[in-house]
C-alpha positions as CSV (number, residue, x, y, z in Angstrom):
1,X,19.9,48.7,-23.7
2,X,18.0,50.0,-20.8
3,X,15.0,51.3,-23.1
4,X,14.8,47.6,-24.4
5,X,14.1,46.4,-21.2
6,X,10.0,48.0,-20.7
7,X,10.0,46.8,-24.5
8,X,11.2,43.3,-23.5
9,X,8.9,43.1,-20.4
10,X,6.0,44.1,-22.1
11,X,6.4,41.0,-24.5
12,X,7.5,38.6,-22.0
13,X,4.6,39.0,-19.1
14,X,1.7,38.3,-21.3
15,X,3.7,35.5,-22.9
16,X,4.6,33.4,-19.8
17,X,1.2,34.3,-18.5
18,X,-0.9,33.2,-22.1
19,X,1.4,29.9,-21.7
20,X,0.8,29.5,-17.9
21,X,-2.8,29.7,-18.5
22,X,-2.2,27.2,-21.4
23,X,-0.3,25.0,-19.5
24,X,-2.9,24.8,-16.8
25,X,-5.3,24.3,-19.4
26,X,-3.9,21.4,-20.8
27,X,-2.8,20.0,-17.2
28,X,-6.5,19.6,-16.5
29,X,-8.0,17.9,-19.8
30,X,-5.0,15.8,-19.8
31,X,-4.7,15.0,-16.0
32,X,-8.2,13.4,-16.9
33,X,-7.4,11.1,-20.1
34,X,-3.8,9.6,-18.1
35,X,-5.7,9.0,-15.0
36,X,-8.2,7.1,-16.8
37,X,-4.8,6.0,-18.2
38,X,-3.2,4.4,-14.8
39,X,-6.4,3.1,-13.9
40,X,-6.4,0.5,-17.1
41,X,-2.8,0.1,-16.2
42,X,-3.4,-0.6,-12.5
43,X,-6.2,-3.3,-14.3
44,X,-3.3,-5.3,-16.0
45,X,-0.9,-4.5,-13.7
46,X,-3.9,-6.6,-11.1
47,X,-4.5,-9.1,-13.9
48,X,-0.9,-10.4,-14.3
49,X,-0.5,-10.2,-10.9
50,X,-3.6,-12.6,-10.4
51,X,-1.9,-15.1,-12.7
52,X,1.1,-15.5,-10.7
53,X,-1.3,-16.0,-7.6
54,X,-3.3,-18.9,-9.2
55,X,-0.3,-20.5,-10.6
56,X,1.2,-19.9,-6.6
57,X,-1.6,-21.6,-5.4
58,X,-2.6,-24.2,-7.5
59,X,1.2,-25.4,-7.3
60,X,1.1,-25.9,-3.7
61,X,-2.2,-27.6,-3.9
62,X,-0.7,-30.1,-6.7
63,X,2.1,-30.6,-4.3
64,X,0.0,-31.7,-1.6
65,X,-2.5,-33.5,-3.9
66,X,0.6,-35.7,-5.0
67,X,1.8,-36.0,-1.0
68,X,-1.6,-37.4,0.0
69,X,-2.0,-40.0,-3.1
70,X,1.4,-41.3,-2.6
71,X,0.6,-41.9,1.2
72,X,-2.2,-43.1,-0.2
73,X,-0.4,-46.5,-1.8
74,X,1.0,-47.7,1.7
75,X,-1.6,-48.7,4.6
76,X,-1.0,-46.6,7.6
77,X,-2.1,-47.6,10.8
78,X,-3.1,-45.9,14.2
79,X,-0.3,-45.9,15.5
80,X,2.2,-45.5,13.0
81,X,4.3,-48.4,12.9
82,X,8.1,-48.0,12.5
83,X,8.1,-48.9,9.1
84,X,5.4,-46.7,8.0
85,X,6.6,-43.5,9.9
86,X,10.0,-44.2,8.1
87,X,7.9,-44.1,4.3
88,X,6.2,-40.7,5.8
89,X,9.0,-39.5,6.5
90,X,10.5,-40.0,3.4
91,X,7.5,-38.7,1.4
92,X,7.6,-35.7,3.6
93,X,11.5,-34.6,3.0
94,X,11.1,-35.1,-0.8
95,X,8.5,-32.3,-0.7
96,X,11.2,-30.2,1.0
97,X,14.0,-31.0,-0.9
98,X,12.6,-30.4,-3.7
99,X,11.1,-26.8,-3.1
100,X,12.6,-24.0,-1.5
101,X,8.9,-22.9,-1.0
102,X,7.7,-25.1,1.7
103,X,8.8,-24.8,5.8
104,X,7.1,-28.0,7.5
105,X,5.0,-30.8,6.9
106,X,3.1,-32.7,9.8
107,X,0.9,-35.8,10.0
108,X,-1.9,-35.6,12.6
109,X,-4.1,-38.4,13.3
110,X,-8.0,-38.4,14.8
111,X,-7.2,-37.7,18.4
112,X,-5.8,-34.6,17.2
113,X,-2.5,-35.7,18.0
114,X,0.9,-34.7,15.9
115,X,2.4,-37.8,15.0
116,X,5.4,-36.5,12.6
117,X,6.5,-33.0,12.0
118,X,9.3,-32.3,9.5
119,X,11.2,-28.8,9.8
120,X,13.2,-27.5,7.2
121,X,16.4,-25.5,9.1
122,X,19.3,-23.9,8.1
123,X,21.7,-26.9,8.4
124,X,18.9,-29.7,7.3
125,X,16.0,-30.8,9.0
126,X,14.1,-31.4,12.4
127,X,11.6,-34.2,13.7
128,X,9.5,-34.3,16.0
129,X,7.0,-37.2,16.9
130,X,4.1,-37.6,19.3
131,X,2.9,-33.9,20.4
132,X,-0.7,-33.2,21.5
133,X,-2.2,-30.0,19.8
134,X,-3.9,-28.0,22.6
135,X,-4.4,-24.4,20.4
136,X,-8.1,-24.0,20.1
137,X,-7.7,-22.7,16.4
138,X,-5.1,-25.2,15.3
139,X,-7.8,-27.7,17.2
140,X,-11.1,-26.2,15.1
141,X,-8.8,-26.1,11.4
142,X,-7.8,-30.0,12.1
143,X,-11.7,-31.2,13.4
144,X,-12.7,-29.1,9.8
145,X,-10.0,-30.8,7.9
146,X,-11.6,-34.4,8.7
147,X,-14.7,-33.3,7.4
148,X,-13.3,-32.6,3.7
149,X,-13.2,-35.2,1.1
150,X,-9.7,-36.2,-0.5
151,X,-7.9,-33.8,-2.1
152,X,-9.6,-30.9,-1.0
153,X,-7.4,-28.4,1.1
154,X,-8.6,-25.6,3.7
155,X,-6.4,-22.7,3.6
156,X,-5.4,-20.9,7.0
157,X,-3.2,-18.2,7.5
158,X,-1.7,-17.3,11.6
159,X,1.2,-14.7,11.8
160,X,3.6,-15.1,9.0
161,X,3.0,-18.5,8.1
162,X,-0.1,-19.9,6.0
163,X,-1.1,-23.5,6.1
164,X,-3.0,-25.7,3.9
165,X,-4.6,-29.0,5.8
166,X,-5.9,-32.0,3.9
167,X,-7.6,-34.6,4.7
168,X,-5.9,-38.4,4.4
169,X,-8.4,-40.8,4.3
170,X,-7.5,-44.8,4.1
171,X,-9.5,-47.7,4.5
172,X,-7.9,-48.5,8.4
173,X,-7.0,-45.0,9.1
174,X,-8.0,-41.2,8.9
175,X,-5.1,-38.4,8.9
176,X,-4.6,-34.8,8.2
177,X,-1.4,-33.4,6.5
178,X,-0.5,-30.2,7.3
179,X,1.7,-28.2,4.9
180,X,3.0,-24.8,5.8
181,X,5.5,-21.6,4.5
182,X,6.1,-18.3,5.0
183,X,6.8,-16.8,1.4
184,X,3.9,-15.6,-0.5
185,X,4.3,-14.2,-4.4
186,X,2.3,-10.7,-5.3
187,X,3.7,-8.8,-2.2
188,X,6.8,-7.5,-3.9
189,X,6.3,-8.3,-7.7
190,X,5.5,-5.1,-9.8
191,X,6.1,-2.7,-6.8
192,X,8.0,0.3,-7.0
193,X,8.5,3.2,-4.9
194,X,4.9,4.3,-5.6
195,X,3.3,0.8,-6.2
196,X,2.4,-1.5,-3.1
197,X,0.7,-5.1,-4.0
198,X,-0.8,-6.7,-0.7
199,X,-3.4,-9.4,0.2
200,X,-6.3,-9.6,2.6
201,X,-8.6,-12.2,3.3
202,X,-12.6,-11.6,3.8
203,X,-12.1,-11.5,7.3
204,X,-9.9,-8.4,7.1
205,X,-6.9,-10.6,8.4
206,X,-3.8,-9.6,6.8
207,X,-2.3,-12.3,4.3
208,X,0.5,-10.8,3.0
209,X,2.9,-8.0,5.6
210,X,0.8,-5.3,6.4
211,X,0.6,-2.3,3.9
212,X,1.7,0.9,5.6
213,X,0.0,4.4,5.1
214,X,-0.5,6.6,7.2
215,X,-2.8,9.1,5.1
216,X,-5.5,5.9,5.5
217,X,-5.5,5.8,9.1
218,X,-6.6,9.1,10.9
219,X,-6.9,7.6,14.1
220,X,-3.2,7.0,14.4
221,X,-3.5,3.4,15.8
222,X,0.4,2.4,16.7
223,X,0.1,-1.2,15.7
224,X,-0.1,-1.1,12.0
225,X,2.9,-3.3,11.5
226,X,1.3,-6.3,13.8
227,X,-0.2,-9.1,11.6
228,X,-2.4,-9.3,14.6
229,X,-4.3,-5.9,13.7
230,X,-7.2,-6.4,11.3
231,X,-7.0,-5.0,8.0
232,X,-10.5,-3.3,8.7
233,X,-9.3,-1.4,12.0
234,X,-6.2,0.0,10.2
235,X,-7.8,1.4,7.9
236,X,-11.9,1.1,7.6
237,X,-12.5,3.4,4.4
238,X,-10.6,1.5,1.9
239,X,-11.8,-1.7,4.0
240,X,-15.6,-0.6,3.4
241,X,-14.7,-0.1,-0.6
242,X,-13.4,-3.5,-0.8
243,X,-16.5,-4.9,1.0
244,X,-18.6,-2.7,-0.9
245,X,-17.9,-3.2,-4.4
246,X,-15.3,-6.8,-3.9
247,X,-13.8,-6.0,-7.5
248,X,-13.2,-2.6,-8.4
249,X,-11.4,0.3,-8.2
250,X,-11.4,3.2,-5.2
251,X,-9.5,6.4,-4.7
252,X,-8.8,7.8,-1.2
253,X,-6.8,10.8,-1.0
254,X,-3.9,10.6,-3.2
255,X,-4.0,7.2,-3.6
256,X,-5.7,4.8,-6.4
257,X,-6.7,1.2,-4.9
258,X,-7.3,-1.6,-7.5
259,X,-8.7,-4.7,-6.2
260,X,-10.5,-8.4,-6.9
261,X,-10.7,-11.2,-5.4
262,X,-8.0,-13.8,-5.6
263,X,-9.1,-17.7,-4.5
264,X,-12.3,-18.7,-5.9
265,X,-12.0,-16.9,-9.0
266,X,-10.2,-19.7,-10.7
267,X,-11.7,-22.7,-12.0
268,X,-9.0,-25.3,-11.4
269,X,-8.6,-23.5,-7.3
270,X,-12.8,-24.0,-7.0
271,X,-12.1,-27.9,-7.0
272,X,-9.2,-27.7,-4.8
273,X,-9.4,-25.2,-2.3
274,X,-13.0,-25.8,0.5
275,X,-15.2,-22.9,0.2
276,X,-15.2,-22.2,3.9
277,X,-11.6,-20.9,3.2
278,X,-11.8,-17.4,3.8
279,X,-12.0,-15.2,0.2
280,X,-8.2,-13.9,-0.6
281,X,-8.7,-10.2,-2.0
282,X,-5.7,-8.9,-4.1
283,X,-5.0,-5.3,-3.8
284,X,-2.4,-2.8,-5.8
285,X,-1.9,0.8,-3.9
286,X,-0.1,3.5,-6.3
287,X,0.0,7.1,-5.1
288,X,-1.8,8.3,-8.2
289,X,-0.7,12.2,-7.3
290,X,3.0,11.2,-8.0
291,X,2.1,8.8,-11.4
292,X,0.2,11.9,-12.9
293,X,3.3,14.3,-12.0
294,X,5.7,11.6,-13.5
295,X,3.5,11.1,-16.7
296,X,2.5,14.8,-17.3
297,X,5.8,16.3,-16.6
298,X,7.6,14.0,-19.0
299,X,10.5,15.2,-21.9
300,X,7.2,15.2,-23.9
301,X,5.3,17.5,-22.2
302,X,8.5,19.8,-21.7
303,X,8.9,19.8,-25.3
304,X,5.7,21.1,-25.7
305,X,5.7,23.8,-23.0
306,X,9.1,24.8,-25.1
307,X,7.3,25.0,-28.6
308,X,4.8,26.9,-26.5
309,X,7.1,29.7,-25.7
310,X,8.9,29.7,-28.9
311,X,5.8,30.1,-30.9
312,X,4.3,33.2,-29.0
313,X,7.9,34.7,-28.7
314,X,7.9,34.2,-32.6
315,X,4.4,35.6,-33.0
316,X,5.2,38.5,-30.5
317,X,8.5,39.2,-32.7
């Protein structure tokens, strides 16, 4: 038996080495075909996922389009009479009833002054009435709002909440309605352990949580996880492709970024949405190192490696 084992050696180096070389071979040409692969994928993936945005959108902009024509139907004077703050109100709880979506709804009139604001809380609701609005951005949003014609929403997102003001314009009287939530679709559909879907606007302000990765930001800035930190300071390469190019694709160390923009690409949005609202910018992260390794070393490619072996043992036989 020990004589076999030169004889056995001598068969078996140059095999594993003639299918290691193989192997490689293959690796390469086909690393290139599934990459090209995932990055079609990533394009539907980025597709569907722009579908569910519009639809997103365009249902909260309905919603508030149907708000502001029913408030329409009653005359509402400066001030509210008691009467007409009761039909408000009204209007304003059937929004919130009837959507798990929305947070709050508030009615500010032309001195810039909150006259209702509904709550949605744990046990029900809360009101408040007359509040003065004093912060400088809520202050420059409302002064643009008045400046829209009916039915036309500006978008603003502070924190974790985004808001979309519209102007209410009657024949006696001039209002905004301010609608406002904290859930936004996209940021967890079609993700996975190696897939992250977030949104940006076109001033680099985070709309959706901030993505976290470390491998984009070499100057190890510690507050990645504020909403407060522009997306272009975290991390300025993948920031510069998405300026660059708006709709595309990028790849930045082991990561493929897919990206287009989200708003003003729809038709229906374009009448809805005021084009000063800044541009919101979909984007889909997947660590394409790990895709390729999942893909290539599949039960088909270890089939393969085995025929492989088999087929230059039989030959060597």
């Amino acid at each position: 038996m020990n004589g076999l084992k030169p004889y056995f050696l001598a068969i078996l180096v140059p095999l594993v080495a003639m299918v290691t070389i193989l192997s490689l071979y293959f690796y390469q040409k086909d690393s290139v075909q599934l990459a090209e692969h995932i990055k079609e994928n990533e394009l539907r993936q980025l597709e569907s996922l722009i579908q569910i945005g519009h639809l997103h959108l365009n249902t909260i902009t309905e919603d508030l389009n149907r708000l502001t024509y029913q408030l329409q139907q009653e005359p509402l004077h400066e001030p509210l009479r008691v009467l007409e703050k009761a039909s408000v109100l009204k209007q304003f709880k059937s929004i919130l009833v009837n959507s798990d979506l929305y947070d709050s709804i508030r009615l500010i009139d032309y001195k810039n002054t909150q006259v209702l604001l509904l709550n949605k809380v744990k046990d029900g609701f809360h009101i408040d009435y007359s509040k003065v609005i004093e912060e400088p951005q809520e202050l420059r949003n409302i002064d643009h709002t008045f400046s829209l014609n009916n039915k036309v929403s500006y978008i603003y997102k502070h924190r974790n909440k985004v808001s979309l003001y519209q102007h209410l314009k009657l024949e006696y009287s001039n209002w905004v309605v301010q609608l406002s939530y904290h859930q936004l679709p996209v940021s967890n559909i079609a993700s996975n352990k190696e897939r992250t879907n977030f949104i940006i606007n076109n001033d680099a302000k985070w709309i959706t949580q901030p993505y976290l990765n470390k491998s984009l930001n070499p100057s190890g800035h510690d507050n990645t996880s504020s909403d407060d930190v522009l997306f272009s300071v975290t991390y300025p390469y993948l920031w510069n492709a998405v300026k660059r190019l708006n709709k595309g694709q990028t790849i930045i160390g082991d990561y493929l970024y897919t990206y287009t923009p989200l708003i003003f690409s729809d038709n229906k949005l374009n009448k809805n949405i005021d084009k000063n609202t800044s541009e919101w910018v979909l984007v889909s992260s997947l660590n394409l190192h790990k895709e390729l390794n999942n893909l290539y070393f599949s039960n088909f490619t270890r089939i393969r490696l085995a025929a492989l072996y088999i087929t230059f043992f039989c030959f060597n036989y």
